[in-house]
FIDO-877874 format. One line per field, with one value per atom (N, C-alpha, C): x, y, z; atom name; residue number from 1. Coordinates in steps of 0.1 Angstrom, whole numbers, padded with zeros to 4 digits, always signed. Each point is the difference from the previous one (the first is absolute). Layout:
BEGIN
xx <- c(X;...) $
yy <- c(Y;...) $
zz <- c(Z;...) $
a <- c(CA;...) $
k <- c(NUM;...) $
END
This chain:
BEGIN
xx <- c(-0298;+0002;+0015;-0001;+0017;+0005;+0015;+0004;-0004;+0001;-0003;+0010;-0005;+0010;+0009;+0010;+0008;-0006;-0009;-0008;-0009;-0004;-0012;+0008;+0013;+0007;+0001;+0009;-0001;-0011;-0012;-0012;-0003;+0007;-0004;+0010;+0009;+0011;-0006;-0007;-0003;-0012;-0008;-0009;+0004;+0011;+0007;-0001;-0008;+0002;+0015;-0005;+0017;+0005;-0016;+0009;+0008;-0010;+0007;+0013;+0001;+0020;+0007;-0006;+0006;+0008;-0008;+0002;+0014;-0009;+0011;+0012;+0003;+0016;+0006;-0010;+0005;+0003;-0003;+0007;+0013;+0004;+0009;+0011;-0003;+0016;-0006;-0007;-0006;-0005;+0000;-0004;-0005;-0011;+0001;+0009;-0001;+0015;-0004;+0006;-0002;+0002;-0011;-0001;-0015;+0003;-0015;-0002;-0010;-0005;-0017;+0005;-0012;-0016;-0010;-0012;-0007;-0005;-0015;-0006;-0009;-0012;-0010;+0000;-0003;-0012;-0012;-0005;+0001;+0012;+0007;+0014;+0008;+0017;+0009;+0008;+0009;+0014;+0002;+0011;+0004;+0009;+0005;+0001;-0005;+0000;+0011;+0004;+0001;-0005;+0004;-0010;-0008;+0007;-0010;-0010;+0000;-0011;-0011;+0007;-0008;-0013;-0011;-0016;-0004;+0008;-0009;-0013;-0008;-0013;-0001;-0011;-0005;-0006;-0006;-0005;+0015;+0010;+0015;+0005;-0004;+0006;-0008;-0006;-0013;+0005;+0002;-0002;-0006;+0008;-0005;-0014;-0010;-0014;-0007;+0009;-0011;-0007;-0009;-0009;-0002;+0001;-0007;-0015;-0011;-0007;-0011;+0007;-0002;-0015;-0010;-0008;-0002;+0006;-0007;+0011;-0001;+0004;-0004;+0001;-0014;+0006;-0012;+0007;+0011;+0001;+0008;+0014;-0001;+0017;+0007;-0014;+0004;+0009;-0005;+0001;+0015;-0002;+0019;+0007;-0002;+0014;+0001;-0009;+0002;+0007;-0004;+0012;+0011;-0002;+0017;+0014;-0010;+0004;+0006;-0007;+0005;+0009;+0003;+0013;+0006;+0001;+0012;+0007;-0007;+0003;+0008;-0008;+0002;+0017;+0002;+0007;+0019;-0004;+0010;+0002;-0012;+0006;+0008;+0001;+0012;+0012;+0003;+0010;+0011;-0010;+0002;+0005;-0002;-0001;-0011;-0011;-0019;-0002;+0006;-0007;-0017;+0000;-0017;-0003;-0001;-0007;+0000;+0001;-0003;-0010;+0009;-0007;-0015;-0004;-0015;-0005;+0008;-0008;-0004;+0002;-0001;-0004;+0000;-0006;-0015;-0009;-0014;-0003;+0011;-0007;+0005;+0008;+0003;-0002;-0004;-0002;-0016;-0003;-0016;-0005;+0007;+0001;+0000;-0006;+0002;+0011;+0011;+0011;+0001;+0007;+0003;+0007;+0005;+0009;-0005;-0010;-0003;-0014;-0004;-0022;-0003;-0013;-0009;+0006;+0001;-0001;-0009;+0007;-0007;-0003;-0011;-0002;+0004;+0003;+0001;+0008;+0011;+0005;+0008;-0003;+0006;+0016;+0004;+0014;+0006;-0011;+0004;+0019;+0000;+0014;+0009;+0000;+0012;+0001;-0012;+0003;+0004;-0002;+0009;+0014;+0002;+0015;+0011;-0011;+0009;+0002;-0007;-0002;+0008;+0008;+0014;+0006;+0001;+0014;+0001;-0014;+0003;+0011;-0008;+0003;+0013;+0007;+0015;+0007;-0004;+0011;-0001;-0008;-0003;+0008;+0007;+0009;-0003;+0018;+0003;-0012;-0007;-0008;-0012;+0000;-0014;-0017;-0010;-0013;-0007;-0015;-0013;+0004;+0004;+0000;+0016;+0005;+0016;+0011;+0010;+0008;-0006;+0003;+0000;-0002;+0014;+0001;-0006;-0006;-0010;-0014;-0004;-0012;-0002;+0012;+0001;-0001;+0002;-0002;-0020;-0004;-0013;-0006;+0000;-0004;+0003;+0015;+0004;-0014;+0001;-0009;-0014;-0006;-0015;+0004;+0008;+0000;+0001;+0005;-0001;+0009;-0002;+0013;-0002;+0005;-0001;+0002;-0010;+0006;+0018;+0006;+0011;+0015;-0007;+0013;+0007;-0007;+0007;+0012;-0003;+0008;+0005;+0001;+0008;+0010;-0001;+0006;+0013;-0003;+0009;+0008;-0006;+0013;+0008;-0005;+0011;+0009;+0002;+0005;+0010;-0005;+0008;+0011;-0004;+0004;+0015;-0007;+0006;+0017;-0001;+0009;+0010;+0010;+0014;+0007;-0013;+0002;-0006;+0015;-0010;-0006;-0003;-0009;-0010;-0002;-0011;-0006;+0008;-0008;-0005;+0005;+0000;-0018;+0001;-0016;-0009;+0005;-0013;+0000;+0008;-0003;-0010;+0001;-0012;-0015;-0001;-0010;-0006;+0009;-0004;-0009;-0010;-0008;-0009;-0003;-0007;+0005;-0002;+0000;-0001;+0005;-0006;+0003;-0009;+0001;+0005;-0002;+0007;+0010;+0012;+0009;+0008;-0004;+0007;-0004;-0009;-0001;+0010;+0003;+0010;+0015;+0002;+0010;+0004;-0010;+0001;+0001;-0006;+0002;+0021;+0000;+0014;+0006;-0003;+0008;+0005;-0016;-0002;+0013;+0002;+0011;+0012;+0001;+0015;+0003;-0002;+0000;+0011;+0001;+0006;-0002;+0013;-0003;-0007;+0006;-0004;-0015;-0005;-0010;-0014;+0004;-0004;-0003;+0012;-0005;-0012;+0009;-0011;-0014;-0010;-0007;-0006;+0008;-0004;-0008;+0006;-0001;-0013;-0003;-0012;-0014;+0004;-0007;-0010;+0012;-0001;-0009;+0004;-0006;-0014;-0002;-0017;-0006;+0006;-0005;-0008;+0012;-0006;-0014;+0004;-0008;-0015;-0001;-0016;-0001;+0003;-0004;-0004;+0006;-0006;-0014;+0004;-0015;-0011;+0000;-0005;-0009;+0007;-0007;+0000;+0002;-0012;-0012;-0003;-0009;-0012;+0005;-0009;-0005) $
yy <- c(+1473;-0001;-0003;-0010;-0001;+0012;-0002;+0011;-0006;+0010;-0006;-0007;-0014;-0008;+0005;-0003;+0005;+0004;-0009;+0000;+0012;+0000;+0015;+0013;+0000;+0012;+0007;-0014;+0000;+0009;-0006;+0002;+0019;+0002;+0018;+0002;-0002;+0005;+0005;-0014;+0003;+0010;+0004;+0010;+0016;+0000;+0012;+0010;+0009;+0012;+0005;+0007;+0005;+0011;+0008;+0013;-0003;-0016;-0005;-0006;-0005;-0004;+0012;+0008;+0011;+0006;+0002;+0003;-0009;-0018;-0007;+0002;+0006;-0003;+0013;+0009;+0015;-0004;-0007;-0008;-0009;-0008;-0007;+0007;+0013;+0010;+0008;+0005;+0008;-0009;-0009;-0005;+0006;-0001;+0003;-0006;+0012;-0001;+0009;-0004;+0009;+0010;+0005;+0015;+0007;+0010;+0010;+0011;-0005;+0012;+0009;+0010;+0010;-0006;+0001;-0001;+0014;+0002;+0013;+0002;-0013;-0004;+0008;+0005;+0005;-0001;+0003;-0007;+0005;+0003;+0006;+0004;-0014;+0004;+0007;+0000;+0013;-0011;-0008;-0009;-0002;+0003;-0005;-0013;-0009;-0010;-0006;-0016;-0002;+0002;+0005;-0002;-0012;-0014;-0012;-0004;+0011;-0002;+0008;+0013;+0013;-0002;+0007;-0004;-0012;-0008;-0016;-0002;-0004;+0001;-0017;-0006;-0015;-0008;+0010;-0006;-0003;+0006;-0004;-0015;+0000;-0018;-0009;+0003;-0015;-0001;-0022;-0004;+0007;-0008;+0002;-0004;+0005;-0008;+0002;+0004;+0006;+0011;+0004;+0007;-0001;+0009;-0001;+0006;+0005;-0001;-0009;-0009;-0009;-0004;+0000;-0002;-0018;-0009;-0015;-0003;+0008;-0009;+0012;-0011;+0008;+0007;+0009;+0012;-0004;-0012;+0000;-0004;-0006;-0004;+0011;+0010;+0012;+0012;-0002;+0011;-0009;-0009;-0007;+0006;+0000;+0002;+0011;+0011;+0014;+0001;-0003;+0001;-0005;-0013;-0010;+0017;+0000;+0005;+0018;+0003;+0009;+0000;-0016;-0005;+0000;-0008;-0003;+0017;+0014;+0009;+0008;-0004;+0004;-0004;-0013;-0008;+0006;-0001;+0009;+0014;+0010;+0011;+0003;-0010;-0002;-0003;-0009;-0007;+0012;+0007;+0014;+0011;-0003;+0012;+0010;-0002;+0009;-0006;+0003;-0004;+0009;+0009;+0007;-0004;-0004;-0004;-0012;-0010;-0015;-0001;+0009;+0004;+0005;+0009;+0002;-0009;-0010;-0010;-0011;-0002;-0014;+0005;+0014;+0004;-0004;+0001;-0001;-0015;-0011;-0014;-0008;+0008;-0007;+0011;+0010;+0011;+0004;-0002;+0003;+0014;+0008;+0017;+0007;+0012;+0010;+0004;+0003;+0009;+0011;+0012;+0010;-0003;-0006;-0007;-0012;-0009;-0011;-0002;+0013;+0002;-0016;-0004;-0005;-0018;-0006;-0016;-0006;-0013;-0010;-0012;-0002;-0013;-0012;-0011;-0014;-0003;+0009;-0002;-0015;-0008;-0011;-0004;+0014;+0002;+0006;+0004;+0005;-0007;-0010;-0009;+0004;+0001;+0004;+0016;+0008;+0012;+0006;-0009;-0001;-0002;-0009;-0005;+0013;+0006;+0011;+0011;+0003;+0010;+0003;-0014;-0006;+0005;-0003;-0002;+0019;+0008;+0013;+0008;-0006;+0004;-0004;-0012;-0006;+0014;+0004;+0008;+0012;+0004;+0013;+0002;-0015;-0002;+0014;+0000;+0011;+0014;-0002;+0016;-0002;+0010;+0002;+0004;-0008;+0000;+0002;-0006;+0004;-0005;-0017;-0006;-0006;+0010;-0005;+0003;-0011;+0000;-0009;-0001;-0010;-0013;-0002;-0017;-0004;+0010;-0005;+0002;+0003;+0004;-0016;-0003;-0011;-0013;+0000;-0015;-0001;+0010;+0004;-0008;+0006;-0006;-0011;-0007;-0015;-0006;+0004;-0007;-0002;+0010;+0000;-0007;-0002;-0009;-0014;+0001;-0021;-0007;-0010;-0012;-0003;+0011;-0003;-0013;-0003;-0010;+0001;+0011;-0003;-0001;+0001;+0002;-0016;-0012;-0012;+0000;+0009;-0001;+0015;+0008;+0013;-0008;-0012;-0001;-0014;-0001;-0009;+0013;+0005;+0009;+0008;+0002;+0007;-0007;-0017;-0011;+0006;-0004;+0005;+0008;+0010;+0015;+0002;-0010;+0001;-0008;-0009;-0012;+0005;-0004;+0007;+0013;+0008;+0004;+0001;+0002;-0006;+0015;+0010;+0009;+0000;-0003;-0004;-0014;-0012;-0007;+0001;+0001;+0005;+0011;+0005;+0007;-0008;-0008;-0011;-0009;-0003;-0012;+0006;+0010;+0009;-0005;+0000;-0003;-0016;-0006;-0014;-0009;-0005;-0007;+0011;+0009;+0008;+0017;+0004;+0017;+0010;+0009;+0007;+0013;+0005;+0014;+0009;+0001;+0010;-0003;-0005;-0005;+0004;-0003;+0003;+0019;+0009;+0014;+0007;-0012;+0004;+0001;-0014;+0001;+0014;+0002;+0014;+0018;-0005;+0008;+0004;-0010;-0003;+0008;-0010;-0002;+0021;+0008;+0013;+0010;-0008;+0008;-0002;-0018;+0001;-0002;-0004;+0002;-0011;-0012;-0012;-0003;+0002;-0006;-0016;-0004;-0016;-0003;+0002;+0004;+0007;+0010;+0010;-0010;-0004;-0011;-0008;-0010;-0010;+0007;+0008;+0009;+0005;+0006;+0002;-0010;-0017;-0006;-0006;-0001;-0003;+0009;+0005;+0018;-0003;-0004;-0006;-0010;-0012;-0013;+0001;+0011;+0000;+0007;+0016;+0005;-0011;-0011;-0011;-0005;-0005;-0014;+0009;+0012;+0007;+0004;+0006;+0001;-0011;-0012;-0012;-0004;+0000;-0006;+0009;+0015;+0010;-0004;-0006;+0001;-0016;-0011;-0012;+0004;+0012;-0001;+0006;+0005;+0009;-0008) $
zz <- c(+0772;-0015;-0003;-0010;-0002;-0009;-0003;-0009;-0017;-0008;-0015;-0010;-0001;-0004;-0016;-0004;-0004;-0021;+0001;-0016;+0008;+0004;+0001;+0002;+0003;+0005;-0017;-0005;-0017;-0007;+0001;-0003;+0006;+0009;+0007;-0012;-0001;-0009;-0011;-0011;-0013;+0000;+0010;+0006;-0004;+0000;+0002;-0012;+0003;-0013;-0003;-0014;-0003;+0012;+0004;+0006;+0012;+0009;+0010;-0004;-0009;-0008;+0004;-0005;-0003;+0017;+0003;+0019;+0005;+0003;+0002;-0005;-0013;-0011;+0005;+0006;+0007;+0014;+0008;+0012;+0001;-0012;+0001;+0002;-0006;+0000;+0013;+0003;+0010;+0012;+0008;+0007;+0013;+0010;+0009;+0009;+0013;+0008;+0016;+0004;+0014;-0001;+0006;+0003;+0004;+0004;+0012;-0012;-0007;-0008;+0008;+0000;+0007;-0007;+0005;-0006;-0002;-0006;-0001;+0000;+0008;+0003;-0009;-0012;-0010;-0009;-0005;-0014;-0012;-0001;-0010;+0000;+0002;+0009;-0015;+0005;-0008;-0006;+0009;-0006;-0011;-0005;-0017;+0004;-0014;-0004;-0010;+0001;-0015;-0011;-0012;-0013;+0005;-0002;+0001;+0004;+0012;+0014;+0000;-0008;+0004;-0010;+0011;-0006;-0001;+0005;-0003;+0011;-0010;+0011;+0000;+0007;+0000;-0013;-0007;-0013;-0008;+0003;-0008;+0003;+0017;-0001;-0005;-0006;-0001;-0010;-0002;-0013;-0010;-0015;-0014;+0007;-0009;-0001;+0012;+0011;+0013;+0004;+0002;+0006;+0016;+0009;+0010;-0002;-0010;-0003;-0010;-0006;-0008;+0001;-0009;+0004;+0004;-0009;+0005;+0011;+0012;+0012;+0011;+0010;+0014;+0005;+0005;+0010;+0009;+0003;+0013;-0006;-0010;-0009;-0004;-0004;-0006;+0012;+0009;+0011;+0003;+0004;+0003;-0008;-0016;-0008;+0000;+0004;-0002;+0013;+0013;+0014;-0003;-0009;+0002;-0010;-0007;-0012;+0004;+0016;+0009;+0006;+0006;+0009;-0012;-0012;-0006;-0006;-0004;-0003;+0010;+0013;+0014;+0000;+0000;+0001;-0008;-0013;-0007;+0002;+0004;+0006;+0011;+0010;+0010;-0006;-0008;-0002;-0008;-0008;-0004;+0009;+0010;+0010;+0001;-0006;-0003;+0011;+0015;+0012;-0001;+0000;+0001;-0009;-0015;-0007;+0003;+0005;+0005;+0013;+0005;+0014;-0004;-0008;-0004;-0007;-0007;-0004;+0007;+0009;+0009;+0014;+0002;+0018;-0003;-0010;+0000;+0003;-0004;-0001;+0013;+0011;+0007;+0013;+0000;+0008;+0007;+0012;-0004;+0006;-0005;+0004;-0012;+0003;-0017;+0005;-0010;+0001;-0009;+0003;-0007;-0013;-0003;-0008;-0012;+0004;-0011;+0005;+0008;-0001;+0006;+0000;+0012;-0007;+0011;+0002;-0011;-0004;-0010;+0008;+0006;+0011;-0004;+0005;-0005;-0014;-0001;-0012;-0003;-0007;-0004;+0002;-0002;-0002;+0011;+0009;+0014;+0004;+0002;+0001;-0007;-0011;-0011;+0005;+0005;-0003;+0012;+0013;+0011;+0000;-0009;-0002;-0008;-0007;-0012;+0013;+0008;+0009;+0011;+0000;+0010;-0004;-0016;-0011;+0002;-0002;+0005;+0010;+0010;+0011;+0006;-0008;+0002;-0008;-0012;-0006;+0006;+0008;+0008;+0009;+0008;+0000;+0018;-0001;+0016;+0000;-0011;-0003;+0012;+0008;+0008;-0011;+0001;-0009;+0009;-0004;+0010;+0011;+0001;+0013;+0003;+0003;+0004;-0012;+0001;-0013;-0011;-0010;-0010;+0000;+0009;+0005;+0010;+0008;+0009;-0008;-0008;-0005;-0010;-0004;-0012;+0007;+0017;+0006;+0000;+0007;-0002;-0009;-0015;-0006;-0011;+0001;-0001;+0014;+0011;+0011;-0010;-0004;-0009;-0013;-0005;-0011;+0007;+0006;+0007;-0009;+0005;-0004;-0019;-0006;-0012;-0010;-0012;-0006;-0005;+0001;-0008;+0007;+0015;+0010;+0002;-0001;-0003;-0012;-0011;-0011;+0000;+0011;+0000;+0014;+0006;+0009;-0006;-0011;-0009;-0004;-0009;-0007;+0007;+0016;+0006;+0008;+0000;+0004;-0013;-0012;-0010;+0000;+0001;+0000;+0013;+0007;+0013;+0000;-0008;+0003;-0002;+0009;-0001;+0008;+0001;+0007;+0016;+0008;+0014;+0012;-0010;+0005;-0005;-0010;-0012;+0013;-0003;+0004;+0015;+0007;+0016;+0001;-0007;-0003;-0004;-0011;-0007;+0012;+0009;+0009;+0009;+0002;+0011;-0001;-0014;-0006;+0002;+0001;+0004;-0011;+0000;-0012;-0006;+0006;-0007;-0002;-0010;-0003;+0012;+0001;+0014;-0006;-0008;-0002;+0009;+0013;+0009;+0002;+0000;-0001;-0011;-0011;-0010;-0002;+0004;+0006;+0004;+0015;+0010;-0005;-0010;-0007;-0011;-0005;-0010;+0004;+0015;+0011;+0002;+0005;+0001;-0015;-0006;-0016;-0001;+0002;+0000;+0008;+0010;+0014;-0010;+0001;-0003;-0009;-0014;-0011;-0006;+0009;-0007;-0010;-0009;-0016;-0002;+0009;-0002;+0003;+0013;+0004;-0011;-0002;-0015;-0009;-0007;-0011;+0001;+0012;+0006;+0001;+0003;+0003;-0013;-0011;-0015;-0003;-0001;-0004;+0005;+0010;+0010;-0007;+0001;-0005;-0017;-0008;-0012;+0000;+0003;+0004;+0003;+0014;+0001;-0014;+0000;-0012;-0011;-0007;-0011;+0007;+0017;-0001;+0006;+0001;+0007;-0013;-0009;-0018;-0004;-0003;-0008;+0014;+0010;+0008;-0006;+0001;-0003;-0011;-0014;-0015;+0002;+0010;-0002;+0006;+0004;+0006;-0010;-0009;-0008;-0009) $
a <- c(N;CA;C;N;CA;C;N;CA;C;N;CA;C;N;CA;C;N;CA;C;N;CA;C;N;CA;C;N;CA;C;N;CA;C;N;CA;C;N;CA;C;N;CA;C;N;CA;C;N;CA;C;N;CA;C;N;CA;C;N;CA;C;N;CA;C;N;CA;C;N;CA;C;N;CA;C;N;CA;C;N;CA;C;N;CA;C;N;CA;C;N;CA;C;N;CA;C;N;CA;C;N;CA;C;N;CA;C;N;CA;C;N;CA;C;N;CA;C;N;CA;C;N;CA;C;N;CA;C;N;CA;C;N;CA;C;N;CA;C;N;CA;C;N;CA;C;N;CA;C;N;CA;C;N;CA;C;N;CA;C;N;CA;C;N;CA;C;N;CA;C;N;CA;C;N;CA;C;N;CA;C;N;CA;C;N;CA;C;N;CA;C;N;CA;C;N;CA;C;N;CA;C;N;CA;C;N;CA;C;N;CA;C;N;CA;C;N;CA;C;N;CA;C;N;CA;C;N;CA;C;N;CA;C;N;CA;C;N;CA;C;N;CA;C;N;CA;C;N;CA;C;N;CA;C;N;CA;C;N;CA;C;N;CA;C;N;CA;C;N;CA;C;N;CA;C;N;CA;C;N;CA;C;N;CA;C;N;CA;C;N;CA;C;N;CA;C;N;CA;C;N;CA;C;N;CA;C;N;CA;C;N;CA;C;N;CA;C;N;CA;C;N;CA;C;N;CA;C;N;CA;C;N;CA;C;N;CA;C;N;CA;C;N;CA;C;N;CA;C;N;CA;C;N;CA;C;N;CA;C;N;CA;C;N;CA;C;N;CA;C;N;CA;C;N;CA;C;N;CA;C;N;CA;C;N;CA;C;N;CA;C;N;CA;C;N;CA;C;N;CA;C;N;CA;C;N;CA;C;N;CA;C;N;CA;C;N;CA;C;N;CA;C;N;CA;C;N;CA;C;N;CA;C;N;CA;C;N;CA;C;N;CA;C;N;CA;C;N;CA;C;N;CA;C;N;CA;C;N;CA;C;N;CA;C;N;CA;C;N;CA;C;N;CA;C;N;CA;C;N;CA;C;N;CA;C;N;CA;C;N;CA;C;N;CA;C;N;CA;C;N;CA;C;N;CA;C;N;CA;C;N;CA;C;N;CA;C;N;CA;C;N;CA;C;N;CA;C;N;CA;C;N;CA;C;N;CA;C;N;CA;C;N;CA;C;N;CA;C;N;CA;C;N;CA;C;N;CA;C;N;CA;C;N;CA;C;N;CA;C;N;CA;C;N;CA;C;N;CA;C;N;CA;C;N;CA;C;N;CA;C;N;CA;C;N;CA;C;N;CA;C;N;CA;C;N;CA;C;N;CA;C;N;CA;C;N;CA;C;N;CA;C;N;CA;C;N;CA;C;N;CA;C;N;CA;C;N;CA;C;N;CA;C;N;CA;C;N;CA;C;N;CA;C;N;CA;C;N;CA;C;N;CA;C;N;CA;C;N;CA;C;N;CA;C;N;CA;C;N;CA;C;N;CA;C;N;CA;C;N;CA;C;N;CA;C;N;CA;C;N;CA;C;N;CA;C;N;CA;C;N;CA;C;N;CA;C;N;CA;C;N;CA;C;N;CA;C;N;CA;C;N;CA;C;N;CA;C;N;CA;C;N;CA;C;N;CA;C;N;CA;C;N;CA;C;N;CA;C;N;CA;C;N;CA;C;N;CA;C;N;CA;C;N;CA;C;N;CA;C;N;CA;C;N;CA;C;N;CA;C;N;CA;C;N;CA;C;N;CA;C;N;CA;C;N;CA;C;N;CA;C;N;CA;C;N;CA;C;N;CA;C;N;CA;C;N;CA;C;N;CA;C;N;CA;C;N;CA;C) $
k <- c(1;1;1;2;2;2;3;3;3;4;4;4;5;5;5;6;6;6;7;7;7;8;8;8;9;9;9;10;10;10;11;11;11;12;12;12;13;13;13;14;14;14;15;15;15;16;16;16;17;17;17;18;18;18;19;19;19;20;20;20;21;21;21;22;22;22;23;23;23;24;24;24;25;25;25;26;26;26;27;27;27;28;28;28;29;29;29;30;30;30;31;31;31;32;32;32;33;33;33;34;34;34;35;35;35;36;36;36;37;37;37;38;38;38;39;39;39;40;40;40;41;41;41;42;42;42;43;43;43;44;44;44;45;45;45;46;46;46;47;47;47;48;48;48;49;49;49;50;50;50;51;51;51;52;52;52;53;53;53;54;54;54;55;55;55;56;56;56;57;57;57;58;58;58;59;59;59;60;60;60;61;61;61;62;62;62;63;63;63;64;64;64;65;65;65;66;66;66;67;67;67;68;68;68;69;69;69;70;70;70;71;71;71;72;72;72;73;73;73;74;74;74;75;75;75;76;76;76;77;77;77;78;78;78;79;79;79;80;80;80;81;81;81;82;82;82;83;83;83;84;84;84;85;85;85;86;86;86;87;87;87;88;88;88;89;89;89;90;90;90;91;91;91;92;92;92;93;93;93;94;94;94;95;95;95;96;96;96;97;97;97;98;98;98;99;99;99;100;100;100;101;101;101;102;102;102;103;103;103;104;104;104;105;105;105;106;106;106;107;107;107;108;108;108;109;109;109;110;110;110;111;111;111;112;112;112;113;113;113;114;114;114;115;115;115;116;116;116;117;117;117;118;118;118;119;119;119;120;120;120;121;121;121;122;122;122;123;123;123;124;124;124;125;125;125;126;126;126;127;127;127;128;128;128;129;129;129;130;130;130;131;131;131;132;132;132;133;133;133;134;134;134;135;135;135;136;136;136;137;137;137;138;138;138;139;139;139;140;140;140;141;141;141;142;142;142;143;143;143;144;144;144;145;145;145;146;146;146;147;147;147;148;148;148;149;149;149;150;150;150;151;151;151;152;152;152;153;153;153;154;154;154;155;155;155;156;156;156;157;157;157;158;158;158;159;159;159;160;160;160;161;161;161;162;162;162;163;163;163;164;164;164;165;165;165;166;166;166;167;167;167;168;168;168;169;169;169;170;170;170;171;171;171;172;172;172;173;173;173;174;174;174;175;175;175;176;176;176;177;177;177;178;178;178;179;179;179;180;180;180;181;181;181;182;182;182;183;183;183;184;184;184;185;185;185;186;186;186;187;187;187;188;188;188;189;189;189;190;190;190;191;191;191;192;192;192;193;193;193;194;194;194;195;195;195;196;196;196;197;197;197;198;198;198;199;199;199;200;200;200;201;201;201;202;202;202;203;203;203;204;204;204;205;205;205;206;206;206;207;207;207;208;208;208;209;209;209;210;210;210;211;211;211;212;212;212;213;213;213;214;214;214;215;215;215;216;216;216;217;217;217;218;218;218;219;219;219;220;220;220;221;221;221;222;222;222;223;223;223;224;224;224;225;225;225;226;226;226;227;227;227;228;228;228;229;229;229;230;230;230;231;231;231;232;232;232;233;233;233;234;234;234;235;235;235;236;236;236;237;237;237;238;238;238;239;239;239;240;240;240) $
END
């Protein structure tokens, strides 16, 4: 699948509820950043939240006018937007730092085990991919912290591996060309990469980023950070 051309990214944009504005305009000044925050494998974690973030459930991201219960459209369109609409909640509770609240919202659609934490598997979820992908994004900010299965960043290659060659790594592998230019530690990492994205890679980098805490590095890495954030949200709400 290619990445989404630059009118449909548009189109995720104009998608966007106020409370999701709301989040984003709480990121510009707050952005995610490196760092190993503990999990609590939890179904009911203790973390303070932003105002912005705190209690957002899936029915908050959906479009004006949408329903994941709607009655004129089929079970199966219906069941997508209510998962997608899991990833994309899922999605902003990381970027937030609500690692276990994201974490319970997306272990069901991409996990096929009951857990103590987010109760029994949802089979064949549509959004299984996206909710793989958010599940990385977890397990990257988990960062140096030891979890169920190792550290963080080993737990986050895992499942980048179960999400697969996503639609948006073609156009997360431009903006980090971007991001990169000028600088030749920045770029020296994006050349690793070659023609395509390599999620583990860019892991191993934040790995690093974690030890030694190069400002330049850091930046470069924010900004990366950012970039997917946008472009797995707008794929997220074309899909709904």
């Amino acid at each position: 699948m290619a990445a989404p051309p630059a009118a449909d990214a548009a189109s995720g944009k104009q998608r966007r509820p106020q409370r999701v504005q709301q989040v984003l305009e709480y990121l510009q000044s707050h952005p995610m950043t490196v760092t190993s925050l503990p999990m609590q494998y939890d179904a009911d974690p203790t973390v303070p939240l932003p105002d912005c973030i705190a209690g957002l459930q899936p029915a908050d991201v959906l479009p004006a006018g949408s329903s994941s219960s709607s009655s004129s459209s089929s079970s199966s369109s219906s069941t997508g937007r209510e998962h997608m609409a899991r990833v994309i909640a899922g999605l902003l509770y990381v970027a937030c730092g609500g690692l276990d609240a994201a974490h319970n919202l997306v272990t069901p659609l991409c996990w096929g085990s009951w857990t103590p934490y987010a109760g029994n598997p949802i089979a064949s979820s549509p959004a299984a991919a996206e909710a793989a992908y958010v599940h990385a994004l977890i397990h990257r900010q988990e960062g140096q912290c030891i979890g169920e299965f190792g550290s963080g960043f080993s737990n986050a290659n895992y499942w980048y591996r179960a999400a697969g060659q996503h639609p948006i790594n073609a156009a997360l592998l431009t903006e980090a060309r971007k991001l990169a230019a000028g600088d030749a530690a920045a770029e020296a990492h994006v050349a690793k990469h070659g023609s395509s994205w390599v999620p583990s890679k860019f892991v191993g980098l934040c790995s690093e980023v974690a030890e030694r805490r190069d400002p330049q590095l850091l930046k470069f890495r924010e900004g990366v950070m950012a970039a997917e954030l946008l472009l797995l949200l707008d794929y997220c709400y074309q899909q709904l």
